[in-house]
LUMVO-391378 format. One record per residue: residue number from 0; residue in one letter; x, y, z of N, C-alpha, C in turn. Coordinates in steps of 0.001 Angstrom, whole numbers, plus 500000, padded with zeros to 6 digits. Example, Ala and Ser with C-alpha at 12.3 -4.5 7.8 and 13.67 -1.06 7.14 Angstrom:
     i   aa      nxx      nyy      nzz     caxx     cayy     cazz      cxx      cyy      czz
     0    a   513190   494310   507800   512300   495500   507800   513200   496700   507800
     1    s   512850   497750   507080   513670   498940   507140   512900   500030   507870
END
This chain:
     i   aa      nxx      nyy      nzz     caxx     cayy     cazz      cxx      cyy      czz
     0    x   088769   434299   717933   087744   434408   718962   088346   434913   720273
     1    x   089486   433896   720795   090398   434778   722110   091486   435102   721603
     2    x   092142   436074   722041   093791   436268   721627   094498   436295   723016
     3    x   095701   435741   723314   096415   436546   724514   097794   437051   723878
     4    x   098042   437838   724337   099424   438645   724066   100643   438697   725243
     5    x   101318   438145   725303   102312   437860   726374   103218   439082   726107
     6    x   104201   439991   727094   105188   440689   726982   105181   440621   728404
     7    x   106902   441028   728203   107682   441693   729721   108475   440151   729609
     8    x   108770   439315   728975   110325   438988   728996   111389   439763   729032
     9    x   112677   438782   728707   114033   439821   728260   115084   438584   728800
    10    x   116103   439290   728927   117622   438778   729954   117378   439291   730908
    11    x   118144   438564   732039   118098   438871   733352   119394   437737   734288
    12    x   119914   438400   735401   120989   437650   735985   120143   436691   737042
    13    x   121284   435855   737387   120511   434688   738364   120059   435947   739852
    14    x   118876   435772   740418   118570   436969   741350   117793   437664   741253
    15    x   117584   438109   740037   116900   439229   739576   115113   439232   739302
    16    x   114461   440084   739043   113071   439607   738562   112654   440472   737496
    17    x   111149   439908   737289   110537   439920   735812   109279   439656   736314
    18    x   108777   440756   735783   107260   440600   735445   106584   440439   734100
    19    x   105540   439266   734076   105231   438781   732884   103548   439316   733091
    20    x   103116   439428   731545   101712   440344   731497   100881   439586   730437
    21    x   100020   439262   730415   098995   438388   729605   098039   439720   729309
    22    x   097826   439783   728284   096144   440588   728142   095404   440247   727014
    23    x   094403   439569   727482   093520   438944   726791   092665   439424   725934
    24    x   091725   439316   724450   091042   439531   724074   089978   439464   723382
    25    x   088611   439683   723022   088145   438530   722501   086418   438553   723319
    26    x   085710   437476   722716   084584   437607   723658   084515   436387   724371
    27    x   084322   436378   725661   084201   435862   726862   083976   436221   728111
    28    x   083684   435356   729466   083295   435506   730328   084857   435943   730883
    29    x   084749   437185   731725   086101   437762   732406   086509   436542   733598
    30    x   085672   435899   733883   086192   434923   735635   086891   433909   735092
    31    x   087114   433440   733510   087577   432061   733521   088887   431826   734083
    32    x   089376   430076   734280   090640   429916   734647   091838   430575   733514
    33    x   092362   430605   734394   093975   431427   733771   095582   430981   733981
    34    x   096341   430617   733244   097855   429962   734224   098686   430766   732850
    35    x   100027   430166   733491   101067   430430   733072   102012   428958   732481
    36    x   102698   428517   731499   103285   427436   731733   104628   427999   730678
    37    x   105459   427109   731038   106746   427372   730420   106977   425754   729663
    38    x   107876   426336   728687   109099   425218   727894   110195   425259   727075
    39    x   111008   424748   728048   112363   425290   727098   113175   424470   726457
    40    x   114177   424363   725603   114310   423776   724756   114635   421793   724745
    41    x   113945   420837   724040   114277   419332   724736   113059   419437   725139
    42    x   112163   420051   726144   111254   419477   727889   109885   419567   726573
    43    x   109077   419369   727702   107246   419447   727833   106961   420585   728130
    44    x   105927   421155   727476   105729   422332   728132   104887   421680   729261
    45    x   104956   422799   730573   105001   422453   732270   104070   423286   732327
    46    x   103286   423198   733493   102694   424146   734068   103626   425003   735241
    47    x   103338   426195   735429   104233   426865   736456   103111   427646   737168
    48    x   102365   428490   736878   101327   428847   737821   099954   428555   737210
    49    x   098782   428989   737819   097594   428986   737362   096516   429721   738373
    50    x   095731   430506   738239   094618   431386   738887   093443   431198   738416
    51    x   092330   431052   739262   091241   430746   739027   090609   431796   738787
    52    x   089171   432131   738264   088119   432549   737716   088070   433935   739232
    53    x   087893   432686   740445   087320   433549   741576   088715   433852   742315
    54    x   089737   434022   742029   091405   434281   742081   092383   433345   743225
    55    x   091923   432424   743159   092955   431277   743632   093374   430836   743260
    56    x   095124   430900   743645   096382   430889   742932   096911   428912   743343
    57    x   097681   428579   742408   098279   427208   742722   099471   427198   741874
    58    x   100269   427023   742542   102051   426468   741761   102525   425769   741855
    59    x   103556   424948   740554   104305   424408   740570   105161   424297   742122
    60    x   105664   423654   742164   106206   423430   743847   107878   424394   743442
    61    x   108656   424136   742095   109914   424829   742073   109658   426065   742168
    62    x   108767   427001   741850   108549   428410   742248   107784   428728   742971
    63    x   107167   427760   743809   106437   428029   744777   107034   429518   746310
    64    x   107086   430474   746493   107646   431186   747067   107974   432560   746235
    65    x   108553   431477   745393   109223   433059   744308   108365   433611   743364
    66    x   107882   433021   742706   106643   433490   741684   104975   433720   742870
    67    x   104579   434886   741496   103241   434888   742121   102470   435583   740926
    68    x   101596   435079   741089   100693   435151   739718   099270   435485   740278
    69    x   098880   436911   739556   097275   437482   739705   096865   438184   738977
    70    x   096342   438801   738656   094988   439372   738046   094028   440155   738289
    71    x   093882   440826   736734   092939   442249   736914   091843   442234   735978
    72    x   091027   442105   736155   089558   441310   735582   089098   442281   734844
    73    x   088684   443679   735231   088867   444771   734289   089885   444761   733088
    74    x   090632   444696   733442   091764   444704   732434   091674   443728   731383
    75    x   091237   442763   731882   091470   441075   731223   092934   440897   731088
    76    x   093911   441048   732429   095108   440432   732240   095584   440059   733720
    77    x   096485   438791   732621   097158   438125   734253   098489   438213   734037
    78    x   098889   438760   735365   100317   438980   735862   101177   437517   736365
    79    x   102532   437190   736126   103301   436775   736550   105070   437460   736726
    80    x   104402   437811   738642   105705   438205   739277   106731   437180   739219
    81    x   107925   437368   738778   108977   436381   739213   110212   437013   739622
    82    x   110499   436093   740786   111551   437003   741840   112742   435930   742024
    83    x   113947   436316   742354   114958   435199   742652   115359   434354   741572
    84    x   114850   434561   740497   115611   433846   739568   116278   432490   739287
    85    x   116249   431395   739110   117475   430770   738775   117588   430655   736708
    86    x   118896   430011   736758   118785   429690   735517   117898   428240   734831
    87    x   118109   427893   735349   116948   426915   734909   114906   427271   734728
    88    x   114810   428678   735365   114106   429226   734861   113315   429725   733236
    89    x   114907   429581   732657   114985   430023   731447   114046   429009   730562
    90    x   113411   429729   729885   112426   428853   729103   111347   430307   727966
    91    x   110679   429727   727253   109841   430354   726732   108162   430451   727809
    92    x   107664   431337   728176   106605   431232   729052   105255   431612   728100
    93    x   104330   430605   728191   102884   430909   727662   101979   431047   728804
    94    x   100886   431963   728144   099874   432228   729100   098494   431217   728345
    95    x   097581   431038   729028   096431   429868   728781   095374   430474   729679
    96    x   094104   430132   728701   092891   430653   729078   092194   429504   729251
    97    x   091420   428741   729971   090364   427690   729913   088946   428117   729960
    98    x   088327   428157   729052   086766   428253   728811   085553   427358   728831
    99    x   085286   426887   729774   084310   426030   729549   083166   425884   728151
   100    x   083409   425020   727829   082530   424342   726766   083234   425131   725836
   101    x   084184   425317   725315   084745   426239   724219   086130   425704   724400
   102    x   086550   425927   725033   088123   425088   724826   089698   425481   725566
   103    x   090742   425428   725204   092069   426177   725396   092456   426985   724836
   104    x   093094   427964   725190   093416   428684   724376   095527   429421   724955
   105    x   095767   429771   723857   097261   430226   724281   097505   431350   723462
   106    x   098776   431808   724394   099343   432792   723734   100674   432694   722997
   107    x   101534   433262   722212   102245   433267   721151   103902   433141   722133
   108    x   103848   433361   723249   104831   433007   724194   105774   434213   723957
   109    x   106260   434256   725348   107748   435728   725935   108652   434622   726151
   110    x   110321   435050   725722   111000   434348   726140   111653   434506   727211
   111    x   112101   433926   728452   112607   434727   729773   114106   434229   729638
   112    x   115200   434252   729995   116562   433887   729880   117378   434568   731215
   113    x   117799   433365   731670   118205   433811   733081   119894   433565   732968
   114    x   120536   434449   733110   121886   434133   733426   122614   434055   734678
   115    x   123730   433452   734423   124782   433134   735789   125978   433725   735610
END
């Protein structure tokens, strides 16, 4: 019913950035909520960003500054800029759709890997 497709991982040094790309598909309303969450190996998967329907952004407080996460409604995809790097960054990143009265939904996850 939805699909998302995550790309634009890779390697990368502590510093560096990455842009991550969600594009959604499927039938639905284009405004729903939208985030980003990561988990890497051991943890929970976390939330790290999230954008609303009408495009208001909220983050995690550790990337608060460095990441930035938005969206192209035409498109049906959401962007996550990430800048400055650390290694503890490193994690697998999923993208998530929330649909009212229908449910959650995810994507198949990019892996990001930050080195030092």
């Amino acid at each position: 019913q939805v699909q998302l497709v995550e790309s634009g991982g890779g390697l990368v040094q502590a510093g560096g950035s990455l842009r991550l790309s969600c594009a959604a598909s499927g039938r639905f309303f284009s405004l729903n909520d939208m985030g980003w969450y990561r988990q890497a190996p051991g943890n929970q998967r976390e939330l790290v960003a999230e954008i609303t329907g009408a495009g208001f952004p909220n983050y995690q407080d550790s990337v608060k500054g460095r990441f930035t996460i938005s969206r192209d409604n035409a498109k049906n995809t959401v962007y996550l800029q990430m800048n400055s790097l650390k290694p503890e960054d490193t994690a697998v990143y999923y993208c998530n759709m929330r649909i009212a009265a229908m449910g959650t939904y995810w994507g198949q996850g990019t892996q990001v890997t930050v080195s030092s």
